[in-house]
N, C-alpha and C positions, 0 to 999 in steps of 0.2 A: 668368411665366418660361417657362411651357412652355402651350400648346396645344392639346390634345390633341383634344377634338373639340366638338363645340355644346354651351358653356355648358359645359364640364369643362377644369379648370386646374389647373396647379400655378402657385403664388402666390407670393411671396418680402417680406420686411421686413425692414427694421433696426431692431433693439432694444438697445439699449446695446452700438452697435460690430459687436453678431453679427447676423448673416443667419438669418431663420428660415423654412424651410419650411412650406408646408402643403397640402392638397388637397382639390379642390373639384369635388363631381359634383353636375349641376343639380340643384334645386329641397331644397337639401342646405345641413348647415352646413359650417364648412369644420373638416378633420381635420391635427392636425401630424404633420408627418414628421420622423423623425428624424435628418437628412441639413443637413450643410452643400450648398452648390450643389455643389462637385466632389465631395461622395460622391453627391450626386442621380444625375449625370453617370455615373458610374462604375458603379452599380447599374443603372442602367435599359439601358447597353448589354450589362452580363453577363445580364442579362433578356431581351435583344433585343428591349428596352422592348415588350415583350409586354403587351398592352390589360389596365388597370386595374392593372398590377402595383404600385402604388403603395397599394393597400388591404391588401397585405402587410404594409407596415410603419404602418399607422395604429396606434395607442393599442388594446392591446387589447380592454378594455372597450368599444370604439366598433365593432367587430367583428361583433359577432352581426348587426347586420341589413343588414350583406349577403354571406352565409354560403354562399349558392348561387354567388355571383361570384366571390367568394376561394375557393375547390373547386374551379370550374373553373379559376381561374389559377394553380392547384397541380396540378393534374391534364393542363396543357399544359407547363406547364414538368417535370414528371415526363418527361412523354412525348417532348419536343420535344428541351431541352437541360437530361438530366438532373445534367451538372457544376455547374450552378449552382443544386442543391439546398442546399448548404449555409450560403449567402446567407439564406434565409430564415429568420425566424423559427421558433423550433422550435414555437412554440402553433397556428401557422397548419395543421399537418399533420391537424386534427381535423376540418378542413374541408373535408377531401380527398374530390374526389364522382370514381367512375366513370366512367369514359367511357360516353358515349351510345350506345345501339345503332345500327348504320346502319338507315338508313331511305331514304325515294325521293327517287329524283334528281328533286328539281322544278323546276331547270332545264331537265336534260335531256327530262323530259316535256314543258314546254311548249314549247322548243325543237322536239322531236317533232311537238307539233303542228301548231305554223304548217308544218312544212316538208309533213307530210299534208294540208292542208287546200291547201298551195301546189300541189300536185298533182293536187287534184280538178276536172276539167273544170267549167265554171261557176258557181264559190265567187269571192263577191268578199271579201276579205280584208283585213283591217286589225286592227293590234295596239299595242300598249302596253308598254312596258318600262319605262318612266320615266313621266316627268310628264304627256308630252304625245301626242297621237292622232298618228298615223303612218300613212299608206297604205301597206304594202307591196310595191312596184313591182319590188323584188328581194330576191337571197337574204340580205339585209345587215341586221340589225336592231341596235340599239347594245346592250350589256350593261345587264341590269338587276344590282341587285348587294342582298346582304340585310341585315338588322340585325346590327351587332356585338356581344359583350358588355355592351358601354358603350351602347349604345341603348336594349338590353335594360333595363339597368339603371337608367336615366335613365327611361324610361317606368314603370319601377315605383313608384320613387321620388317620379315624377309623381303618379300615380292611384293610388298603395296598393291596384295590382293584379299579382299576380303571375302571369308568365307562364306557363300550362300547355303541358309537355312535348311537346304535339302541337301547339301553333304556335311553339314558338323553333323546332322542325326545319323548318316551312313558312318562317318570316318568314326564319332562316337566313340562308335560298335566296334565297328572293324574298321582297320585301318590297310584296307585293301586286305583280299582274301581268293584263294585258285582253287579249283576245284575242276579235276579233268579226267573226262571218262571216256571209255572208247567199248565195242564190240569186239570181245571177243573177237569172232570169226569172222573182222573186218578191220583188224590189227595192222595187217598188211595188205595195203593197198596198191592197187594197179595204177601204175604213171595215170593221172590223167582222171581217175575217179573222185568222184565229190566225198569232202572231210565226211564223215562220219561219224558218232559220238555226240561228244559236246564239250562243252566248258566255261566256269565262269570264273576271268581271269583277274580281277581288279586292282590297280594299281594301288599303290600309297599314296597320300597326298601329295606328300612331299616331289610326288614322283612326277603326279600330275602338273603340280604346280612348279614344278621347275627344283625342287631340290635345296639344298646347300647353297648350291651357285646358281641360282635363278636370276640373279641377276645381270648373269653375261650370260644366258643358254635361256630368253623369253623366247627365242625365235624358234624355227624347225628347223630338225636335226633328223638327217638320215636315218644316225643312228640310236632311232628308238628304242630299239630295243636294249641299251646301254641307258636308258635314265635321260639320256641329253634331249631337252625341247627340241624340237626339230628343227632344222633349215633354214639358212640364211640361202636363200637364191626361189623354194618353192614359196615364200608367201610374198615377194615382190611380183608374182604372176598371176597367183591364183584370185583372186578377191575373197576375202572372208578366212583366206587363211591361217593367215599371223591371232586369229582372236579365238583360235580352238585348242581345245587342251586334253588330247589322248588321253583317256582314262581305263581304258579296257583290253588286251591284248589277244587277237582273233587269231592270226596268224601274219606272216612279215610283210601283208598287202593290203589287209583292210583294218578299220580303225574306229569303232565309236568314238565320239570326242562329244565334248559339254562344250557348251557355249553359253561362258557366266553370265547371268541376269545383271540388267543395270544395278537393281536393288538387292540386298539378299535376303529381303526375304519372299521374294518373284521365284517361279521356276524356273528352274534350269534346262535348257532346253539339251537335247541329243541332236547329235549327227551323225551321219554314215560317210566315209570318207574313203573316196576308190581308193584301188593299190597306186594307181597313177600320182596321185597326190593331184587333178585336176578336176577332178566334180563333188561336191558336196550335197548331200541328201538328208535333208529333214525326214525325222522318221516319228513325227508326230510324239512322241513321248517326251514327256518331263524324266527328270534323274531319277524318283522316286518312284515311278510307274514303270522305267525301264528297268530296273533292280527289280521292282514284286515281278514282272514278267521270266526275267533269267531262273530266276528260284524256283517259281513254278512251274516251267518247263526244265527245269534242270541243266540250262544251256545250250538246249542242242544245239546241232549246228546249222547255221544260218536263219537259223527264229528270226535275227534281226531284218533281214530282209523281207520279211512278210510285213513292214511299218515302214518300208522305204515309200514315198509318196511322187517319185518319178515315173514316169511313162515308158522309159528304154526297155528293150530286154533284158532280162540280167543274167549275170556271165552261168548262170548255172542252169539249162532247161531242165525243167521238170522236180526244181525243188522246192516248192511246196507242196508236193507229193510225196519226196521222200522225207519232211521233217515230219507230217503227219505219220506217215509208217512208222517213223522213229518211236514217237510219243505213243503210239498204240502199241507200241512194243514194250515201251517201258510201263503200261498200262494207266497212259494219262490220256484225258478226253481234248483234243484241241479247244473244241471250243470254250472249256471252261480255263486253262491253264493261258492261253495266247486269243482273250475276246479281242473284237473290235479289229482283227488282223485280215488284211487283204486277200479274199480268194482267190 
């Protein structure tokens, strides 16, 4: 009967003469509504069929597990068009969450960036908003656009993972976003020379969190670069492996991953993850402090390992000397763009 987005519907039958409603969010069973079609109809435009507003009127008892969804879609209709409070169920008010605190414009940053990097004499440039690789030839790139409530909630529902409060405000926005720049007259590099450039590569949710089929591919998969959670054989070895979830793509060897917070709304810590797939590295940042970092430095390469907090040598000498060169090239001051970072 009704639409609404991937694998989320409202449903309709006849059972002796009457029309029955009911509602159905993927990987879910289906919940009844209370509603003939014309009260369907009626309700959802005094709603201004506002996303998921149909978890409103499910069966109470069927309620509780998704508690976070119905908060927010009582906490938007408070705020938005509060005359049609009294529409609602009065039980639903218990699940009324806070509005969120603002946090950073991430579109507007990466927006920010390409148009600084579009600026810099001998940056060659190319970015990502959507699916597919894009040269930027002008000032015109298409909108990227973020997850909705109902994504959100689809995805959790998926993986029996809930989203922690510092990626709904990223995926929000953007729902993963690339952005990759190189020198000019360091295009072609000698076997054996340190990347150069930069990039910030950010996955989808869905991507991070395992996808469609997250539910046979929680593990590690080789082949990361293909979407699939990584491998069934490297986190029976490694310890702490099986509980990281690739979110950033560096190149075919190293890996920031997030490691979900018990609670969501805790930070989210980062990792540094060799090419071996056998040592992990805390790099002291939360998700929302490693994202302001990339933007303000505009990715160069290897920023991230100026936050690695291990004692080894790392595989690259003399590179934070060259991301410093980098950043004064591009006419950013390290220490205002990358504070708090290991000299």
């Amino acid at each position: 009967m009704d639409r609404l987005q991937h694998n989320t519907y409202t449903l309709w039958r006849e059972v002796d003469k009457r029309t029955e409603l009911a509602f159905y969010l993927g990987f879910d069973r289906l919940h009844r509504l209370p509603f003939t079609p014309a009260q369907y109809v009626e309700t959802g435009v005094a709603l201004r069929f506002i996303e998921l507003w149909q978890l409103l009127f499910i069966a109470e008892d069927e309620q509780a597990d998704y508690a976070e969804a119905i908060g927010t879609v009582v906490a938007q209709v408070r705020a938005l068009f509060p005359e049609a409070l009294p529409l609602l169920p009065a039980h639903v008010a218990r699940y009324a969450a806070p509005a969120p605190a603002a946090g950073p414009d991430y579109r507007q940053l990466f927006a920010d960036a390409i148009a600084y990097l579009q600026a810099v004499p001998g940056v060659e440039l190319y970015a990502q908003w959507g699916q597919y690789w894009r040269g930027l030839q002008d000032d015109q790139a298409p909108p990227s656009f973020g997850m909705t409530l109902g994504t959100f909630e689809r995805l959790r529902r998926e993986t029996g993972q809930p989203v922690p409060g510092e990626l709904r405000a990223f995926y929000g926005q953007l729902d993963g976003c690339t952005l990759r720049w190189n020198w000019a007259d360091t295009a072609e590099r000698p076997a054996g020379e340190a990347q150069r450039g930069g990039s910030i590569d950010l996955w989808p949710l869905a991507r991070v969190f395992g996808g469609h089929n997250s539910r046979t591919v929680r593990h590690w998969d080789h082949r990361v670069n293909d979407g699939v959670l990584w491998a069934v054989g490297h986190a029976d070895w490694v310890p702490g492996l099986a509980e990281l979830h690739p979110f950033e793509n560096i190149d075919a060897e190293k890996y920031p991953c997030l490691r979900l917070p018990a609670t969501p709304d805790a930070p989210t810590d980062v990792c540094w993850l060799s090419g071996d797939l056998d040592d992990i590295y805390p790099l002291q940042l939360s998700f929302t402090t490693y994202l302001l970092r990339a933007f303000a430095c505009l990715g160069v390469a290897q920023w991230q390992l100026l936050y690695r907090t291990d004692e080894l040598t790392y595989e690259s000498p003399g590179f934070a000397h060259r991301i410093e060169e980098d950043l004064h090239r591009l006419g950013l001051d390290p220490n205002q763009v990358l504070p708090d970072r290991r000299r």
